[in-house]
N, C-alpha and C positions, 0 to 999 in steps of 0.2 A: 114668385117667392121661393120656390123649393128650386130653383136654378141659381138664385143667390146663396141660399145655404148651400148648393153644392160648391158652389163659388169658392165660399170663408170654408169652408172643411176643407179642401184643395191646397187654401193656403195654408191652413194648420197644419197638414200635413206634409206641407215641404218643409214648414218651419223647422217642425219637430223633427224631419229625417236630418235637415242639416245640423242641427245642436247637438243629436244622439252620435252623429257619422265625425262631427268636429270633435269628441268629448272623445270619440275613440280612437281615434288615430291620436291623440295626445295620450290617453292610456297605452295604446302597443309602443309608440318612442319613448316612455318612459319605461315599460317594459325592457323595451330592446336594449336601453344605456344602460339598466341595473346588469339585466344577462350580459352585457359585451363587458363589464368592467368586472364583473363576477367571474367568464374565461377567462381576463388578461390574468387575473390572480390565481388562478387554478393553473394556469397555463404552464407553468413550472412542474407542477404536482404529477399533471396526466403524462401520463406514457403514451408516444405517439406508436400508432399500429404501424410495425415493422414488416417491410414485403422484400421477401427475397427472390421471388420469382415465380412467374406463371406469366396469367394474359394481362394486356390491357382491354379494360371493355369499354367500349364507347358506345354510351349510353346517351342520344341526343334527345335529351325532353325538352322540346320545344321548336324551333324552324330557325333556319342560318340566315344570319344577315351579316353585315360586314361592319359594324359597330354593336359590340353587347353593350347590354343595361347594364351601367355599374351595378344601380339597386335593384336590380330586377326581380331578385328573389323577393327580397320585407315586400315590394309595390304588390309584387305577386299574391301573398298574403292579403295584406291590406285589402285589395282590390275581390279578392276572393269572400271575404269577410262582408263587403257592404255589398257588393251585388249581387252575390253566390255565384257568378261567373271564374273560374277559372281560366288565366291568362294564359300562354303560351310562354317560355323562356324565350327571350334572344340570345343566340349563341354566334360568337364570334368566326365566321368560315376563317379567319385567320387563325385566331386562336387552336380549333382542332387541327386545324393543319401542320403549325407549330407544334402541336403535342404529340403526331402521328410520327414528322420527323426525329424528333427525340428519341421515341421509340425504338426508331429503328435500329438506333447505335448503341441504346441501353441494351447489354448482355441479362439485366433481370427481365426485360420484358421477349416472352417466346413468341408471342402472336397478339395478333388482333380480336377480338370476340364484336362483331358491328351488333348491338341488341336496339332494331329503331324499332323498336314497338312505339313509342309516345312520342317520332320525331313527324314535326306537321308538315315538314318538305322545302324549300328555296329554289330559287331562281337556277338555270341550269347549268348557267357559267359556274355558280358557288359549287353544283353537283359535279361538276367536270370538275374542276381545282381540287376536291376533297377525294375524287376517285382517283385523279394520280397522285396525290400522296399515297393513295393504299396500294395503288401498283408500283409504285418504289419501294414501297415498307415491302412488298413483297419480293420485290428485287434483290434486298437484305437476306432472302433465303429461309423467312420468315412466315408461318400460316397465318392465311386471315379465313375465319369462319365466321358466317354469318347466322344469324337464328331468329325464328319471328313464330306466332301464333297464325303470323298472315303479312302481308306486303302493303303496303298502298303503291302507291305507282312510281313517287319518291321513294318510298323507302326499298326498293325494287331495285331501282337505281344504284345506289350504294351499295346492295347486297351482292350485286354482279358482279363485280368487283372479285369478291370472295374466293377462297378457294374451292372449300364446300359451303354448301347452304343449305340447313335445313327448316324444313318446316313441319309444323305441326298436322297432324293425320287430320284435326278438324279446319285447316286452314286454308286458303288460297295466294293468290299471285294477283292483284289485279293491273292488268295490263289491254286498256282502251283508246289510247292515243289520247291526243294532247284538246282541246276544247279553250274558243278564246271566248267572252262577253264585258259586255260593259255596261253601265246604267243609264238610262235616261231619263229625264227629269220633267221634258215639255207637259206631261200632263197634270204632273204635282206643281208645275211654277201655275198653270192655267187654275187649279184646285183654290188654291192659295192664291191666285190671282196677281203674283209677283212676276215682274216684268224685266224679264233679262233683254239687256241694249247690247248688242253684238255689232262687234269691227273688224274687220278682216278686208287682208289683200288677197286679188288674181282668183286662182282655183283653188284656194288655200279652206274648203266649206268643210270637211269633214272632223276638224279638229272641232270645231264646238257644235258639230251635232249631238251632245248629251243633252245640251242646254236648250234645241231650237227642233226637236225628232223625240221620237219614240219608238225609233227601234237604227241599226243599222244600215245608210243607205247602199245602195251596191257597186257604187264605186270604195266606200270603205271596208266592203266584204273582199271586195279582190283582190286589196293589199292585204288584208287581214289574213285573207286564205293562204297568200304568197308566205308571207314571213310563218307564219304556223306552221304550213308543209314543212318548211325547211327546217323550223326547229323541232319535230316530229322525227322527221328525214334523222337529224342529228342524234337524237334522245335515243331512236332505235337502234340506230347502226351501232353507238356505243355501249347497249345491254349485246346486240347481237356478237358484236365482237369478244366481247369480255364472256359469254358463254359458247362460244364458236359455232353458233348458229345461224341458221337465215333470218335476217330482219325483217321478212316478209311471212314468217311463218309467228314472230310473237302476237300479233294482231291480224288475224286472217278474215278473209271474208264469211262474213254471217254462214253463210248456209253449210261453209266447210267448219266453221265453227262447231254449230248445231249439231251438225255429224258425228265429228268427233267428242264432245262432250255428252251426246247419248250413249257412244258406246263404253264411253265407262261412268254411265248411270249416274250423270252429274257431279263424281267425286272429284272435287275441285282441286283437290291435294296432287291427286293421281294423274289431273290433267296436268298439273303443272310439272310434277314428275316425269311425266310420258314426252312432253316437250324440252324437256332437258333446261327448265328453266332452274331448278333445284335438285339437287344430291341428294339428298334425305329426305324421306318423309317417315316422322316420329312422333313419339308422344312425348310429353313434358318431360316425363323420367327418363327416358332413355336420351333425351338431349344433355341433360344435366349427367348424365350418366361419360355420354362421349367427349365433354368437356372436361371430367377428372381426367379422364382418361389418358386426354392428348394434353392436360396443365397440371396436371393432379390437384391433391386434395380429397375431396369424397362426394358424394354425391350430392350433398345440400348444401354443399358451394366450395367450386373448382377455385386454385390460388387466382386469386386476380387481384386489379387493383383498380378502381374506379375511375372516372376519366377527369373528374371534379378533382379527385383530390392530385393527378397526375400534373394537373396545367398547374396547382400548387406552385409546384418545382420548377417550373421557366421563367425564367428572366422576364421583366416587368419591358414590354417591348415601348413604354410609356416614355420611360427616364434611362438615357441610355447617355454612357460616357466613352466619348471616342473621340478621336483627331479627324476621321472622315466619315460621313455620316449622310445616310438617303434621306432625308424626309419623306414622309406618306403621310397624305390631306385626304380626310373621309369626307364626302360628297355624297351624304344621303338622305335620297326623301326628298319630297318637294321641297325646291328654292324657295326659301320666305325671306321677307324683311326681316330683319331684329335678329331676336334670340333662336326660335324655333325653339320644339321641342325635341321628344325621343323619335315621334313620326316624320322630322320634317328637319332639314339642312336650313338653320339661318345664317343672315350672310353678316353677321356681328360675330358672330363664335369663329367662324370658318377663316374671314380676311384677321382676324387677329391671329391665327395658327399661324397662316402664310404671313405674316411681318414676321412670326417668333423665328420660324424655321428660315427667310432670309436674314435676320440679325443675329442669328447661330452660326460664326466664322465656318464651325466642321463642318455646317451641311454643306454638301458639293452640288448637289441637282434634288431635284422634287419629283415624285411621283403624285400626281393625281387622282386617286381612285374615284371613280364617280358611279355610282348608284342611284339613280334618278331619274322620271320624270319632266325634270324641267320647272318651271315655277313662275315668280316675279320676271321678268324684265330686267328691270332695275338690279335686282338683286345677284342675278346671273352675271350683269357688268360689272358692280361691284367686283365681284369673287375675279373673274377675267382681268379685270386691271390690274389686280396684285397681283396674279400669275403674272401680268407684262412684267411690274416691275422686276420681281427675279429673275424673269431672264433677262433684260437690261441688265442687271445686274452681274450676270456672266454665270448663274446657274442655269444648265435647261431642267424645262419640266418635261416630264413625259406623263400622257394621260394611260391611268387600266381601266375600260370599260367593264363593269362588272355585267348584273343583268339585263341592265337598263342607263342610257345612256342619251336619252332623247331631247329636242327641243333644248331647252335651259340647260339640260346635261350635257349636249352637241355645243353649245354656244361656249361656255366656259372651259371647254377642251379643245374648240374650233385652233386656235392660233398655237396651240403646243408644237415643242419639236417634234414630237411624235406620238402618233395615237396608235395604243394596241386594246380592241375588242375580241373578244371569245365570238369562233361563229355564232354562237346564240343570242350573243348580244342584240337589244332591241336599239337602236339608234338612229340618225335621222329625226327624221316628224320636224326638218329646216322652217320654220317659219311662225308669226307671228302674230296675236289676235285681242283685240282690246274685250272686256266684259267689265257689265256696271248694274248689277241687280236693284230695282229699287222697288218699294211694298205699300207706292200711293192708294192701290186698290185693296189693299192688304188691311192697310189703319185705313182708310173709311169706310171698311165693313167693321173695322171695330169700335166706328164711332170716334177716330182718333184722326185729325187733321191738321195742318200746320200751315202757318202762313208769316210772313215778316216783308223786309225791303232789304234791298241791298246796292250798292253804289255801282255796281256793274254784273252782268247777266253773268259771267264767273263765279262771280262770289256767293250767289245763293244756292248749293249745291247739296241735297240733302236725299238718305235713302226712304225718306217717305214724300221725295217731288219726280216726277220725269224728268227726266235728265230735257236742259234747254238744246237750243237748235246749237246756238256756238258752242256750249260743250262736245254736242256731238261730233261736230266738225273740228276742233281741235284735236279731239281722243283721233279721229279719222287719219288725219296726218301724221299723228306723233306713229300711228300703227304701219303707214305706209312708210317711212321714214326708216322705223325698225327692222323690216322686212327686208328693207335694201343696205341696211348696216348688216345685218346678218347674211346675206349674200358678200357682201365686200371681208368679212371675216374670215369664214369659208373659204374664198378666194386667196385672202391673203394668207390662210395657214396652211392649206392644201395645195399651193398651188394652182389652181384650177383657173378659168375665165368667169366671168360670176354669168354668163349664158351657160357656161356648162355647172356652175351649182344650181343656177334657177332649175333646169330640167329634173333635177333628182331631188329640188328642196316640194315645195309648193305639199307639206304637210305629211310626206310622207314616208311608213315608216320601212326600215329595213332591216333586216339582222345582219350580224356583223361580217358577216361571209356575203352577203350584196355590196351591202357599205367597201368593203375592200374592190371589189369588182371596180366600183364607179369613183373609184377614189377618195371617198371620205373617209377612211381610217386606212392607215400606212402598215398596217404587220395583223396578223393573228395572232393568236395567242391568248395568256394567263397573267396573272400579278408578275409571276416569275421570268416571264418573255418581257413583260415592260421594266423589272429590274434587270435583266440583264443588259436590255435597248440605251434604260439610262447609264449606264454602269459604261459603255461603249461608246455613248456619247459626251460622255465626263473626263476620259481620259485623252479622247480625241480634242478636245478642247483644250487638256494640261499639256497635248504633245505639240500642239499648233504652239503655244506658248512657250513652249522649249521648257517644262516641269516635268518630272518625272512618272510615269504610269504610277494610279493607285493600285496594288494588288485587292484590297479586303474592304468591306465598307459595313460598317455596321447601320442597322436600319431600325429609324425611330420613327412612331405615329406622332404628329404633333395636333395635342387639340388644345383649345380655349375652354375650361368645363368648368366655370365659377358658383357652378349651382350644387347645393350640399343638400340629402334627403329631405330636408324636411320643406325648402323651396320647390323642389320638385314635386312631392306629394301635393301641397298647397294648389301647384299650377295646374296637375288633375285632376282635381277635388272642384277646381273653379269649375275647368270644364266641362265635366260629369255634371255641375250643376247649374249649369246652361240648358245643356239636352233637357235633364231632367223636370226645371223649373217647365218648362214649357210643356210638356206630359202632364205634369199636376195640372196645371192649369186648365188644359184641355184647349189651346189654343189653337185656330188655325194652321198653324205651322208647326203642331207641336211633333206625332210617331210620323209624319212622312215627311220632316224634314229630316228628323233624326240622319236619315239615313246621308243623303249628302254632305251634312251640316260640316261634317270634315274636311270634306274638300271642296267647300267654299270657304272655311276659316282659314285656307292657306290661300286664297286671291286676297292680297293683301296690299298689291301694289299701290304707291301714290299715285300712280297714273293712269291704273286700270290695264297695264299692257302685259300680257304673258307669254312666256313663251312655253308650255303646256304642255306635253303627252298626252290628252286626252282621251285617245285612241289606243294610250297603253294600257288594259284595261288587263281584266284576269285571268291569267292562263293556267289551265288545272288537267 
């Protein structure tokens, strides 16, 4: 009796959160339309704050990715208000980049001021593209100072860059090298009793070891360890260069460690001082002090001008009017069917971009940027076939591998003119794996069974039966099938004999400096190396054709984004209240699905075929 009442209280109480949680988010939109039509009419009135000169400060609250959150800010609120959680900003690595350039040619702005105190870090290719912008801005003849309470390891990063950099008397430097992990799930599917059906070709096992282990096998530690070193290798040589020290001295062995950090009596500042990883060691005031000093102003704040209201002032790289024109197609987050959301690349948004951008006479060629993963299957061809058709069409594309560039991210760049990856790029993981969760032990522990007919063993397919024998073997082929289309792809964009894809495909992964070795990406490089590769490849094609060289080429993102605030909130609000209903409840599946439940809600495929990074898991 007193397990049913906990039952009906359980449900009362999601009722109640959803009616109180729905009442509010229509109270802060109605807020927010009164406040936005109350500035458009003040907006005349206010005197906008005038800057004639000092720094720019770039102030990153929150971690780079390569598409911002339109709404990021109100969701941020919102989101901050019903769970007490506080979200992270997405910032655009284009965007700062774009604003650091500006700077440089702006005579109001004197320097740089980097403040990442509240920045949560990115991927390293984004760290590398944003550090040479700041070594060109320095190029300009221009100071960059950098200032922290303390470092994380990203934000370290960035700071090296700097000309000086100070830090706080009570602060440090944290510098531990790079750490990869990933989740596994075999004992929470066993928990819950849910029954993951696995497909796979050849040697291809380590990609859905999340699903079928509990822990790393050691054939997946020794790629893991390979591509890690090397972007370790990477990360340190470019702090070591950028403070002209030895890379082997930022992270030293323990026991020399130990040494030196006793003899200056643990003062973490001092260490980092002593290593020449920072200039200054200070206190608050005397920072705020050397900042008048070198921008003026006065001491409780040096002229500057915020980085939020700087990107103001640049041209909307959205809607852009010109006679020759690049398109750039963002590619990020897992491959899903349909829409996707802000976490995940769907392939509805995306293939409608690429029709806009070839039915736009000015674009000349496509850049690809891809950030990902990997994803559907299905979904992955999709997006690839409309790259065919543009270049049938007589545009090339050329792919920019950003962090991550794997499986589904590899496939839909496979057949480009040309593929440029940052060494750090994670790419590869060639290969192909069917999955089909189903919860028959799940619902008859909860007393929940199902049963019917059906006119053929296909047809009865449901996630509370075992999958039948013919299914199995269908999914079987369609997976081996796949495997050997993505060797023929590979083959056919690279060049290569699909024996020598097989040898580097079979799941594994590489950073982009291997990948180059073995021939699966054609160049090094940044966003800027693959605008340039397209740019070379566009006019080589206008000269074959007897048309005159383009000199200039203005560059648009083109996206498909028909979703407006308050469908967006909706589609979180759903979600949140997925996880959540299943908490209240106290369901079998409820805090230890929590955790995956995201990245099963992106296996979405009609066929159950993926093509996955599973193994790209979290580097910190």
């Amino acid at each position: 009796m007193m397990n049913i009442l906990k039952g009906i209280y359980r449900i009362f109480r999601c009722v109640r959160e959803f009616v109180v949680s729905l009442f509010f988010i229509l109270f802060v939109m109605i807020c927010f339309a009164i406040v936005s039509l109350s500035s458009s009419d003040n907006k005349s009135k206010k005197e906008p704050e005038v800057f004639d000169s000092g720094a720019l400060v770039i102030e990153l609250d929150g971690y780079l990715a390569d598409n911002s959150d339109e709404f990021g800010d109100f969701r941020r609120l919102l989101q901050s208000e019903l769970s007490g959680s506080d979200e992270p900003m997405k910032i655009s690595t284009f965007d700062v980049v774009r604003g650091i350039k500006k700077a440089q040619n702006d005579d109001r702005i004197k320097g740089l001021v980097l403040d990442l105190g509240n920045f949560r870090g990115a991927d390293l290719p984004s760290l590398k593209f944003v550090g040479q912008a700041i070594k060109d801005f320095k190029n300009s003849g221009k100071e960059v100072v950098a200032i922290g309470s303390y470092y994380s390891q990203s934000q370290y990063y960035l700071a090296s860059f700097a000309d000086q950099i100070y830090l706080n008397s009570s602060g440090f430097v944290e510098l531990k090298g790079l750490s990869y992990s990933n989740l596994y799930f075999k004992s929470m599917f066993d928990k819950i009793e849910a029954v993951p059906h696995i497909f796979r070709v050849g040697t291809y096992k380590s990609a859905v070891e999340p699903f079928i282990r509990n822990d790393m096998s050691p054939e997946a530690k020794d790629n893991a360890q390979l591509w890690l070193g090397q972007m370790w290798q990477n990360f340190s040589q470019d702090i070591a260069d950028n403070r002209k020290i030895d890379a082997k001295d930022l992270v030293p062995e323990f026991s020399r460690y130990i040494e030196q950090y006793k003899a200056l009596k643990g003062d973490d500042a001092q260490y980092a001082f002593q290593k020449k990883l920072v200039t200054h060691v200070v206190t608050k005031q005397q920072m705020d002090q050397a900042l008048a000093m070198k921008f003026g102003g006065n001491k409780d704040r040096f002229n500057q001008i915020d980085f939020q209201d700087y990107m103001d002032t640049l041209s909307d790289r959205f809607n852009v009017s010109d006679r020759n024109k690049i398109a750039v197609i963002n590619v990020e987050g897992a491959i899903v069917m349909g829409e996707g959301d802000e976490n995940s690349a769907g392939s509805e948004p995306i293939v409608k971009a690429l029709r806009k951008a070839n039915r736009d006479s000015s674009v000349k060629g496509v850049i690809l940027r891809v950030n990902s993963p990997g994803g559907s299957a299905m979904a992955s061809e999709l997006i690839r076939q409309e790259l065919d058709t543009i270049q049938k069409s007589g545009k090339p594309v050329v792919t920019s591998m950003g962090g991550m560039a794997a499986s589904g991210g590899y496939w839909i760049a496979a057949t480009s003119d040309k593929i440029v990856a940052s060494p750090a790029t994670l790419t590869g993981s060639i290969g192909i794996f069917g999955l089909a969760v189903t919860f028959e032990k799940t619902a008859k522990n909860l007393g929940v069974s199902e049963d019917g007919v059906s006119t053929s063993p296909l047809a009865m397919s449901s996630g509370f039966k075992t999958l039948s024998k013919e299914q199995s073997e269908l999914i079987q082929i369609s997976i081996e099938n796949g495997y050997d289309r993505f060797l023929e792809l590979v083959s056919k964009g690279r060049k290569m004999t699909k024996a020598e894809v097989d040898k580097v495909a079979q799941g594994q992964v590489w950073t982009g400096e291997s990948a180059y070795q073995k021939g699966l990406v054609d160049q090094l490089g940044d966003f800027n190396t693959a605008y340039d590769s397209l740019v070379e490849l566009i006019n080589q094609k206008r000269q074959a054709d007897n048309q005159s060289k383009i000199e200039n080429f203005a560059t648009q993102w083109f996206v498909d984004q028909n979703d407006d605030l308050l469908s967006q909130l909706m589609r979180d609000f759903k979600m949140q209240l997925k996880v959540n209903l299943s908490t209240f409840l106290d369901l079998p599946f409820s805090n230890k699905l929590a955790q995956p439940v995201g990245l099963l809600s992106q296996f979405n495929d009609p066929k159950q075929s993926y093509l996955y990074c599973l193994n790209c898991g979290t580097v910190k």
